[in-house]
C-alpha positions as CSV (number, residue, x, y, z in Angstrom):
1,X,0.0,0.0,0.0
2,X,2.5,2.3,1.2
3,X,4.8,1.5,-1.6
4,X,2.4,1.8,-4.6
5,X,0.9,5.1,-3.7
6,X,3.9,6.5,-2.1
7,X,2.3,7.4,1.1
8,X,4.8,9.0,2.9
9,X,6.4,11.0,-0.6
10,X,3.2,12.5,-0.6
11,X,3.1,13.7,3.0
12,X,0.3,11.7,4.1
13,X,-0.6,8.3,6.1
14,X,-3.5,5.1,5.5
15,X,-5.6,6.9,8.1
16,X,-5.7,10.2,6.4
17,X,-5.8,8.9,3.2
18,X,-9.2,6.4,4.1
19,X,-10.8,9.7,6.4
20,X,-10.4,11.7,3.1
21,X,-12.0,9.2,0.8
22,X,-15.0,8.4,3.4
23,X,-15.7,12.4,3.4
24,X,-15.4,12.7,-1.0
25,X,-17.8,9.8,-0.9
26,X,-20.6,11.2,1.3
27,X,-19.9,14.6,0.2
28,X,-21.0,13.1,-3.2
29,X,-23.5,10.1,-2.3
30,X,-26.2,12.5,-3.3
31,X,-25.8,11.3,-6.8
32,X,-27.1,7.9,-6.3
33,X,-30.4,9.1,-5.9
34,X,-30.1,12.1,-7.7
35,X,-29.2,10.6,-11.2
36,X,-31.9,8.7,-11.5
37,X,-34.5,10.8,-10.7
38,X,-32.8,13.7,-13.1
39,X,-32.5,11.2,-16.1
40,X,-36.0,9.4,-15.6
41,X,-37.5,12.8,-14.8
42,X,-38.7,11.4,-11.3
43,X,-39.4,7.9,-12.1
44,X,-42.5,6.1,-12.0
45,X,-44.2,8.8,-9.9
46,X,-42.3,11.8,-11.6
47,X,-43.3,15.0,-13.0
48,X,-43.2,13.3,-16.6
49,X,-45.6,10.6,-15.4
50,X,-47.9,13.2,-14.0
51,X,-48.3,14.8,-17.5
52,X,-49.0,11.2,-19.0
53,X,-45.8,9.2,-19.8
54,X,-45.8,5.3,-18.9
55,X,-44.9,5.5,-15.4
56,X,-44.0,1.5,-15.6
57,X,-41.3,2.5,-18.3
58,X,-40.1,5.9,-16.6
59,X,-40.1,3.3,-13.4
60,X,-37.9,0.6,-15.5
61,X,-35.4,3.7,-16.3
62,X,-34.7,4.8,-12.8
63,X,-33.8,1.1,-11.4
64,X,-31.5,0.8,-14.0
65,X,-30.0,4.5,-14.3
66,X,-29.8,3.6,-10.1
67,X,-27.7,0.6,-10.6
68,X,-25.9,2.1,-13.8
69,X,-24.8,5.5,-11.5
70,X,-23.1,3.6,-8.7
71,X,-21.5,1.3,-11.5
72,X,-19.9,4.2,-13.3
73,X,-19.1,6.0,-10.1
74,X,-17.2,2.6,-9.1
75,X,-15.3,2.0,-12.0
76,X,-14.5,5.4,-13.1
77,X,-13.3,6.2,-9.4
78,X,-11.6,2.9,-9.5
79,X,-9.4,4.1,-12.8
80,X,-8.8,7.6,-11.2
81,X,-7.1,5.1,-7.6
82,X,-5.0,2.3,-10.1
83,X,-4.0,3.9,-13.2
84,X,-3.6,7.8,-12.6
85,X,-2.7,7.6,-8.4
86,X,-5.1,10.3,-7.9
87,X,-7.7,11.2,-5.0
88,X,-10.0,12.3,-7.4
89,X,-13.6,10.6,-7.5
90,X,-16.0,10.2,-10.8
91,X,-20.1,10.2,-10.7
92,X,-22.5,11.2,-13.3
93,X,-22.3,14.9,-14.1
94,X,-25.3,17.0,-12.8
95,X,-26.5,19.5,-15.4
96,X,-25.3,16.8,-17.8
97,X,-27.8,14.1,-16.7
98,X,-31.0,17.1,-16.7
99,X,-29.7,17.8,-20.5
100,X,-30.2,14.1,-21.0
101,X,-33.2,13.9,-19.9
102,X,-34.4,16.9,-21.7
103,X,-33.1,15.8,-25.3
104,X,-33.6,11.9,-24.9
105,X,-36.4,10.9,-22.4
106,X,-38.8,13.6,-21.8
107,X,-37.7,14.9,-25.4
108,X,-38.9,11.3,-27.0
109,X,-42.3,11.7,-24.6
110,X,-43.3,15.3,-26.2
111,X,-42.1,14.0,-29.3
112,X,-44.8,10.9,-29.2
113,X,-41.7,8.5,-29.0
114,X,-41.3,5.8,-26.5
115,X,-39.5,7.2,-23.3
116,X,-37.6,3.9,-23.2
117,X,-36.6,3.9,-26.6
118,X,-35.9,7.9,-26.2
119,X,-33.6,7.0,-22.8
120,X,-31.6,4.1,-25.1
121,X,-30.4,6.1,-28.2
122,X,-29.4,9.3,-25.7
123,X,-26.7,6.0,-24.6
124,X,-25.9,5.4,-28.0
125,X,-24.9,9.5,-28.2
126,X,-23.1,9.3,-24.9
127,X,-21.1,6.4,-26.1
128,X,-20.3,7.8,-29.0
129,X,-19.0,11.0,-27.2
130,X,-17.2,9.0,-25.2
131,X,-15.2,7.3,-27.8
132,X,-14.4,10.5,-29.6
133,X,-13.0,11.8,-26.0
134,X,-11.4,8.4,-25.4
135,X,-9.6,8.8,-28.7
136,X,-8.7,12.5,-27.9
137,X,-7.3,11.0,-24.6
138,X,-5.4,8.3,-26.2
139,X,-3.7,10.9,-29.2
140,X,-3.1,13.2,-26.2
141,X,-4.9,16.0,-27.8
142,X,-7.0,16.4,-24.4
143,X,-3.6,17.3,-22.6
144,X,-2.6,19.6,-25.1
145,X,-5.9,21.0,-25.1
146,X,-5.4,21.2,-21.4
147,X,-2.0,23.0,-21.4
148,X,-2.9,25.3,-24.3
149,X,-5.3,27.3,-22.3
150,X,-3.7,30.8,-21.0
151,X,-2.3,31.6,-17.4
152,X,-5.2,33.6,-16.5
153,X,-7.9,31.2,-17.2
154,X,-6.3,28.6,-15.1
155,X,-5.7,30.4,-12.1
156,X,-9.4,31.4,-12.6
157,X,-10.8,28.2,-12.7
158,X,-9.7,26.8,-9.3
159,X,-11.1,30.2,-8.2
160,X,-14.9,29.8,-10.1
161,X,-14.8,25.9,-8.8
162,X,-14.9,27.1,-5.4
163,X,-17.8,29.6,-5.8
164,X,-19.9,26.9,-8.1
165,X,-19.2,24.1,-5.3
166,X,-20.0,26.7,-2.3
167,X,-23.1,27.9,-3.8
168,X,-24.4,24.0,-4.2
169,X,-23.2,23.5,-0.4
170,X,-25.9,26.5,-0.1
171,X,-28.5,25.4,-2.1
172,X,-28.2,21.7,-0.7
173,X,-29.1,23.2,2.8
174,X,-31.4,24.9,1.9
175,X,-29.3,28.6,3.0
176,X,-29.6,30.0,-0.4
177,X,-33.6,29.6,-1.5
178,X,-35.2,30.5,-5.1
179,X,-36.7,34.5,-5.4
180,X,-38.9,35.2,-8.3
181,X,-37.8,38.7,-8.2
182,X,-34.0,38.2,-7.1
183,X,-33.5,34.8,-8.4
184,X,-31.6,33.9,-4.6
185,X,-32.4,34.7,-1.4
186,X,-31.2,33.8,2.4
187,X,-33.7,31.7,4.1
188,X,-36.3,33.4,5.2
189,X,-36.5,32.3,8.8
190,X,-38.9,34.9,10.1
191,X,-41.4,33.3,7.6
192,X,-40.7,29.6,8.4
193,X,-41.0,29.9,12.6
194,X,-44.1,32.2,11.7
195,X,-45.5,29.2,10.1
196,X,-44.4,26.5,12.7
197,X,-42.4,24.5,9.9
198,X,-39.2,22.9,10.8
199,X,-37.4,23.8,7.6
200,X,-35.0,25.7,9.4
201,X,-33.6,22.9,10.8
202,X,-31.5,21.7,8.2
203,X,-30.1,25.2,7.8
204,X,-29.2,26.1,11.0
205,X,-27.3,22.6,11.1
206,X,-25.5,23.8,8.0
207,X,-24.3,26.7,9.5
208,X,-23.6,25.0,12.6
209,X,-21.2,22.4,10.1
210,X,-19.5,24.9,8.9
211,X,-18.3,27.3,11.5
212,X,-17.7,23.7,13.6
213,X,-15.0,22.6,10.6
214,X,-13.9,26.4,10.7
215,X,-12.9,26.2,14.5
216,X,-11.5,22.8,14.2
217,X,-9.3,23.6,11.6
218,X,-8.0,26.7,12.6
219,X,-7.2,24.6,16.1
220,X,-5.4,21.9,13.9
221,X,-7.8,19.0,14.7
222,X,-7.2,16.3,12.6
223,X,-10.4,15.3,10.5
224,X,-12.1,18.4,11.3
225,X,-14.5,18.0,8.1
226,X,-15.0,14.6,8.7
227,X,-15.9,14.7,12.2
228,X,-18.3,17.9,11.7
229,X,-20.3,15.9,8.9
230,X,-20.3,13.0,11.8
231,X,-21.9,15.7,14.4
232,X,-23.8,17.3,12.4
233,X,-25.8,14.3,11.0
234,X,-26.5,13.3,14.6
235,X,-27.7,17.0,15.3
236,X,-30.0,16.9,12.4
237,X,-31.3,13.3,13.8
238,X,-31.7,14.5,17.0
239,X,-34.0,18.1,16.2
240,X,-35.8,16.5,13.3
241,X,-36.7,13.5,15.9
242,X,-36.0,11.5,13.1
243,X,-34.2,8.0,12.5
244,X,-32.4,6.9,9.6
245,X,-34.8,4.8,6.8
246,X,-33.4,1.1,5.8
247,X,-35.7,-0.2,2.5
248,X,-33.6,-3.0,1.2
249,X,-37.0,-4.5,-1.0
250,X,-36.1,-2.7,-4.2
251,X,-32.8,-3.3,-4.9
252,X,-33.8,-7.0,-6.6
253,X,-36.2,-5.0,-9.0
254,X,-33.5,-2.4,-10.1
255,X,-31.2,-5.1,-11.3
256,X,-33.8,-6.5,-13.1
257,X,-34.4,-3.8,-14.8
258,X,-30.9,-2.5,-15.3
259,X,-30.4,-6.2,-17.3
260,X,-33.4,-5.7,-19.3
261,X,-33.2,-2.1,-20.4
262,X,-30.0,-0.2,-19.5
263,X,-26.9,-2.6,-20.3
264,X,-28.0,-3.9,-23.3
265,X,-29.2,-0.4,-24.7
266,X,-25.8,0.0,-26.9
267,X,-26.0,-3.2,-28.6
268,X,-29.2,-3.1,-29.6
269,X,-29.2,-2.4,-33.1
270,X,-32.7,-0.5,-32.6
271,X,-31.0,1.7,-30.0
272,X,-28.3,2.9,-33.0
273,X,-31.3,3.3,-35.6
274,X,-33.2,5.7,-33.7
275,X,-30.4,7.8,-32.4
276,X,-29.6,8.4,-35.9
277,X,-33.0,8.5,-37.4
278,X,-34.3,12.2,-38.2
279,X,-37.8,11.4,-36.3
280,X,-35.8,10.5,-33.3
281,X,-33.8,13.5,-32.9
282,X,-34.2,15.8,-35.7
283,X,-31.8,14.7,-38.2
284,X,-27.7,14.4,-38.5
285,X,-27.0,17.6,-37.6
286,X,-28.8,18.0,-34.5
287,X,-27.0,14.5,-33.5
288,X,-23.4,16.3,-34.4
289,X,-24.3,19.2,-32.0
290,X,-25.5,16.8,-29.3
291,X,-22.5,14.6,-29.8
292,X,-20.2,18.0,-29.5
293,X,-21.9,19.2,-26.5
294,X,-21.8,16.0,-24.4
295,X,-18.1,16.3,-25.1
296,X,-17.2,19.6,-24.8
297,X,-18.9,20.0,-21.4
298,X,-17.4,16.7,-20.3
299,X,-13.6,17.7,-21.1
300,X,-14.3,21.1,-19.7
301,X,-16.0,19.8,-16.8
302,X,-12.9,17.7,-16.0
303,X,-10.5,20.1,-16.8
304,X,-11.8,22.4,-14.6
305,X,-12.2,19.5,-11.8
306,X,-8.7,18.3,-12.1
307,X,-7.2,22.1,-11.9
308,X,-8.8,23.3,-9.6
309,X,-8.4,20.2,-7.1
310,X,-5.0,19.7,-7.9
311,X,-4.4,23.1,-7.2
312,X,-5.7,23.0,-4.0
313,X,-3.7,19.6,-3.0
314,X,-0.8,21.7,-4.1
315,X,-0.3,18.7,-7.0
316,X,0.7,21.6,-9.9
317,X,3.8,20.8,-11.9
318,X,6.2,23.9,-12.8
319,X,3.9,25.1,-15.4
320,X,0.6,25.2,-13.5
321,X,-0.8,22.1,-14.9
322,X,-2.1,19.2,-13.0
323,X,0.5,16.0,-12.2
324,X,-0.4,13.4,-14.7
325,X,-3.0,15.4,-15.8
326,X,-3.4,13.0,-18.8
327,X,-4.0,9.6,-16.9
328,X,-6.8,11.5,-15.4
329,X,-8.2,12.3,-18.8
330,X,-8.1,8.7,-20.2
331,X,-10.0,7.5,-16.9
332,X,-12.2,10.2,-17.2
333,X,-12.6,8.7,-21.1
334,X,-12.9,5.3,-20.1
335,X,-15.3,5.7,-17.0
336,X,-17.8,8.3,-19.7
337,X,-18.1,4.9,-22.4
338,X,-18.2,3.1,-19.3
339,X,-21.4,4.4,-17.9
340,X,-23.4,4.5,-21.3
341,X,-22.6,0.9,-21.1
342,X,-24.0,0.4,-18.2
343,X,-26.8,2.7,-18.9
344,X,-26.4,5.8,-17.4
345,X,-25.7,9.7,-18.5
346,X,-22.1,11.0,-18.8
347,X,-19.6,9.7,-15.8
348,X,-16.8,12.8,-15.2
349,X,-14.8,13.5,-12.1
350,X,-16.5,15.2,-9.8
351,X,-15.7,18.7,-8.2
352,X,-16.9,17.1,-4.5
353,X,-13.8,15.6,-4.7
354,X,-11.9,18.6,-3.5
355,X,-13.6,17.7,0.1
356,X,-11.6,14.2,0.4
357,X,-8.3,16.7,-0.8
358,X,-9.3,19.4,2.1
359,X,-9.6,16.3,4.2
360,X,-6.5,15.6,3.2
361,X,-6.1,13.4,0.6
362,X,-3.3,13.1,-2.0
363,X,-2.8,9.9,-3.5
364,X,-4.5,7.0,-5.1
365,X,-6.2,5.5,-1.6
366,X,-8.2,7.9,-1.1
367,X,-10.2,7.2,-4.6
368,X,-9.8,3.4,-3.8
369,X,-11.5,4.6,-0.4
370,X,-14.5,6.4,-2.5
371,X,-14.7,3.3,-4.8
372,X,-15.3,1.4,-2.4
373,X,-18.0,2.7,-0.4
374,X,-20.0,2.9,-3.9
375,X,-19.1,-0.8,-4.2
376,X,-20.6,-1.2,-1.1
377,X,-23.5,1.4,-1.9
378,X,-24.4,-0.8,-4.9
379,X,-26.2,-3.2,-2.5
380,X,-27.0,-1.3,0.3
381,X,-27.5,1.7,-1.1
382,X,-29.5,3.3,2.1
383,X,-26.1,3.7,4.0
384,X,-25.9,6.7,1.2
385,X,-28.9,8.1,2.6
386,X,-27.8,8.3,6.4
387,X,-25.9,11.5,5.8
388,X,-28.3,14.3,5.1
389,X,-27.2,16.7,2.7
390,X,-27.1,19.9,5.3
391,X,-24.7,17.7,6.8
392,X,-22.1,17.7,3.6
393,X,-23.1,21.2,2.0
394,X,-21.0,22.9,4.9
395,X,-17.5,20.7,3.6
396,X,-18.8,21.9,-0.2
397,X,-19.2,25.6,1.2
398,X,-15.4,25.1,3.1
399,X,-13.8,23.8,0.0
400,X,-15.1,26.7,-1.7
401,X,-13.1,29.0,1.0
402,X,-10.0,27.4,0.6
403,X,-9.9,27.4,-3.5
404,X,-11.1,31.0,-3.7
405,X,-7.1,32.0,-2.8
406,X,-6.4,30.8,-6.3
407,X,-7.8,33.7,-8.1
408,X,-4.9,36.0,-6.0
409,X,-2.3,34.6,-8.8
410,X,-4.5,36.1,-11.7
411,X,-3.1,39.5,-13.0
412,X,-5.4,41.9,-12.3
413,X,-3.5,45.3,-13.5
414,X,-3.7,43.4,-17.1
415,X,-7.5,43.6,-18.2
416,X,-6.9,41.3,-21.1
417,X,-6.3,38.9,-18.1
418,X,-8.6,39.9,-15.3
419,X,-12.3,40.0,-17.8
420,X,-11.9,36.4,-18.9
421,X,-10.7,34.9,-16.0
422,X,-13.5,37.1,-13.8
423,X,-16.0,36.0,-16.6
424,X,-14.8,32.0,-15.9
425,X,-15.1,32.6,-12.4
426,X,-18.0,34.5,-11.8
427,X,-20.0,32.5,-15.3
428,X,-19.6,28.8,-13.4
429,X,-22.1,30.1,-11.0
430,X,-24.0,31.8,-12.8
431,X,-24.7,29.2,-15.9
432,X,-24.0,26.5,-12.9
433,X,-21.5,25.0,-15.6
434,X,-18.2,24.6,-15.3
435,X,-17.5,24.4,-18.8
436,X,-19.7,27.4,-19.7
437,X,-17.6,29.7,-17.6
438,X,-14.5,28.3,-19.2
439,X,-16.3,28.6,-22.7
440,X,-17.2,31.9,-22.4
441,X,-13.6,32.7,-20.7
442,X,-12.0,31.6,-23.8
443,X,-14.2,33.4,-25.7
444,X,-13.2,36.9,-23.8
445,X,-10.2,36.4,-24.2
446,X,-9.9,35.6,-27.7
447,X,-11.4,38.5,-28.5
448,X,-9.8,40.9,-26.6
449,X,-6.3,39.1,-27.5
450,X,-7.2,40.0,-31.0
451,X,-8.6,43.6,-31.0
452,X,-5.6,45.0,-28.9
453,X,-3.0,43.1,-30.6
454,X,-1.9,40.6,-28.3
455,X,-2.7,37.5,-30.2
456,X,0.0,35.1,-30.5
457,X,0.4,31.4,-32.3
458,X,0.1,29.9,-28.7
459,X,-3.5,31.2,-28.6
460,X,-4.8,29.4,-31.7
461,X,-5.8,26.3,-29.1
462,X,-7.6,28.8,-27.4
463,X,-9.4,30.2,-30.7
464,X,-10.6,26.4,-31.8
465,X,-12.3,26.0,-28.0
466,X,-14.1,29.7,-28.4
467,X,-15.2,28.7,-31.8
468,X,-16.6,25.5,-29.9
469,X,-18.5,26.9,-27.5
470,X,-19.8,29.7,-29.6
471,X,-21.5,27.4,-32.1
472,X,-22.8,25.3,-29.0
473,X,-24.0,28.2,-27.0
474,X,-25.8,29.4,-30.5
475,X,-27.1,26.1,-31.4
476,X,-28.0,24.2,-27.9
477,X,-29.7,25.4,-24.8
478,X,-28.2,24.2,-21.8
């Protein structure tokens, strides 16, 4: 153990390194229930069902998407531990998996299509996608890609990571609500006790989580996110006068279902016919842009992921790039044509990784640590459930405190530095996309690289990705 991930060259020990894995994986658990429900737009008694689709079918879709999420989470995690040594974790990519089930499942039921035939060919797009970024990854195009992109966009990107994952800490709590005139809004709390609802609980928890792993850290206490997540979950027990909920019946039922619609989606010839078929989708051009999407916001995704964690484990080489930065991308490849195997929506690495590195965690073990617990997750996946999420968003909102310091290295005398990487930052949470806020980065600073003659032939990289993102922002809504 110690030997293969080089423990102690990394400054870290077992302990550390299994704490730090435990608090990626419940930081991210979320996503075992959350896929499925986002790709099968509910389920059986989903909002699609409730405007008429077959409920039996959408059901069917959310057992296997269930058993398909913690399968790609597994092996993709898995990869990221054996072949690239780092404690970086892999899941199905929120945003990714609504666009999914936007364009393939609900898209086929407005459309008059089969939902289950709709949720097949999206696989057939995703592995496709997959392919084309495996073979990007195996050409090394993706790390050049990668290295390509200018100073002040990377320094930005560790920097907009921290807000996006801080302002899903808030939302997951509840701290941050929905305002039809503001968009956001603190919890109202004056309203909730004036209504006798109990709401605030899982707020006041949060903020309780936080400000606990703020004083433990600042007093050195080993584990301190860890061991607020641990207190907090047993305040949130103890207020709500609640116990956790074991329901082991329906795990027989989703791998039924994930045998008889989600693994075999991809080679079923059927599945290929109708995500090529104009009545499916809308014709070969809108199955290009699809295809382009799912792989531009994957790389980007992951790009941004990998700098900005690695930046915060201090795991930069000498030119600000990520160690091994293109292992990462081939398991990030491997574990996206992976999951549309198995039956799920895109699999990239996921930014609640950072709270296993903030734990601690800098080598391989701590990914083999998050594998793991999905492993175990896959059949008893209610141990995911014992952590409620006001209990994890205040390690999210930390993370985000500690990654903001990366934005101090961006030049902010030079404006053809400080717009774009203010527009990456600031655009992540705004577009809640990481690689829309890097898109529309590049895009700023192509242009003003080019009006105030600055351009240079190491930004043509940079040119190709704006032209990218332009055509995707003007042709798909996401």
């Amino acid at each position: 153990m110690e030997k293969y991930f080089m423990l102690k060259e990394n400054g870290t020990t077992v302990r550390k390194e299994i704490i730090a894995g435990i608090t990626t994986f419940f930081a991210m658990a979320y996503i075992v229930f959350v896929n499925p429900n986002q790709v099968a737009a509910g389920g059986a008694n989903g909002w699609l069902s409730e405007l008429g689709a077959n409920s039996s079918a959408l059901g069917q879709i959310w057992n296997s998407v269930y058993i398909a999420s913690i399968l790609g989470a597994f092996v993709g995690t898995l990869l990221m531990s054996l072949y690239a040594k780092l404690p970086f974790a892999q899941a199905c990519g929120m945003g990714l998996n609504a666009f999914f089930c936007t364009m393939f499942v609900s898209g086929a039921f407005f459309a008059g299509f089969d939902v289950t035939k709709g949720y097949q060919a999206g696989l057939v797009i995703i592995f496709v996608s997959g392919l084309i970024f495996l073979l990007l990854s195996i050409t090394g195009a993706r790390n050049y890609i990668a290295k390509a992109m200018p100073t002040c966009l990377k320094a930005a990107i560790p920097a907009g990571i921290g807000l996006f994952i801080a302002f899903i800490g808030f939302q997951n709590a509840g701290i941050i609500q929905a305002n039809q005139y503001t968009l956001v809004q603190f919890f109202d709390f004056n309203g909730a006790f004036d209504a006798g609802l109990s709401t605030w609980i899982p707020v006041v928890v949060a903020l309780f989580g936080l400000l606990l792993i703020a004083i433990l850290t600042k007093l050195k206490v080993s584990g301190a996110i860890i061991i607020s997540i641990i207190i907090s979950s047993v305040l949130y027990y103890i207020l709500t006068k609640s116990v956790p909920n074991f329901d082991l019946q329906q795990i027989g039922q989703s791998f039924k279902d994930f045998g008889s619609v989600g693994i075999k989606a991809i080679f079923t010839p059927e599945s290929w016919s109708n995500a090529f078929s104009a009545e499916f989708l809308g014709g070969i051009f809108n199955v290009i842009m699809l295809i382009i999407t799912f792989c531009l916001v994957d790389m980007f995704d992951t790009l941004g992921t990998v700098y900005g964690t690695a930046a915060q484990a201090d795991m930069l080489d000498e030119n600000g790039d990520p160690i091994r930065l293109e292992k990462a991308m081939m398991c990030d490849s491997i574990a996206t044509v992976s999951g549309a195997v198995f039956g799920t929506s895109t699999v990239t690495t996921f930014v609640e990784s950072s709270a296993g590195v903030a734990a601690g965690g800098r080598t391989g073990l701590t990914s083999l640590t998050t594998a793991l617990c999905f492993f175990v997750c896959l059949f008893l996946a209610p141990v995911a459930s014992i952590i409620p999420s006001c209990a994890t968003a205040p390690a999210l909102i930390f993370v985000g405190v500690l990654m903001m310091k990366n934005f101090a290295k961006v030049d902010m005398d030079d404006v053809a530095s400080a717009v774009p990487a203010f527009l990456a930052m600031i655009m992540m949470v705004l577009t809640y996309s990481i690689s829309n806020g890097i898109g529309i980065g590049c895009i700023a600073y192509t242009i003003i690289t080019l009006c105030t003659g600055k351009y240079s032939k190491k930004d043509i990289m940079v040119t190709v990705i704006s032209i990218l993102f332009a055509i995707r922002f003007a042709f798909i809504t996401m």
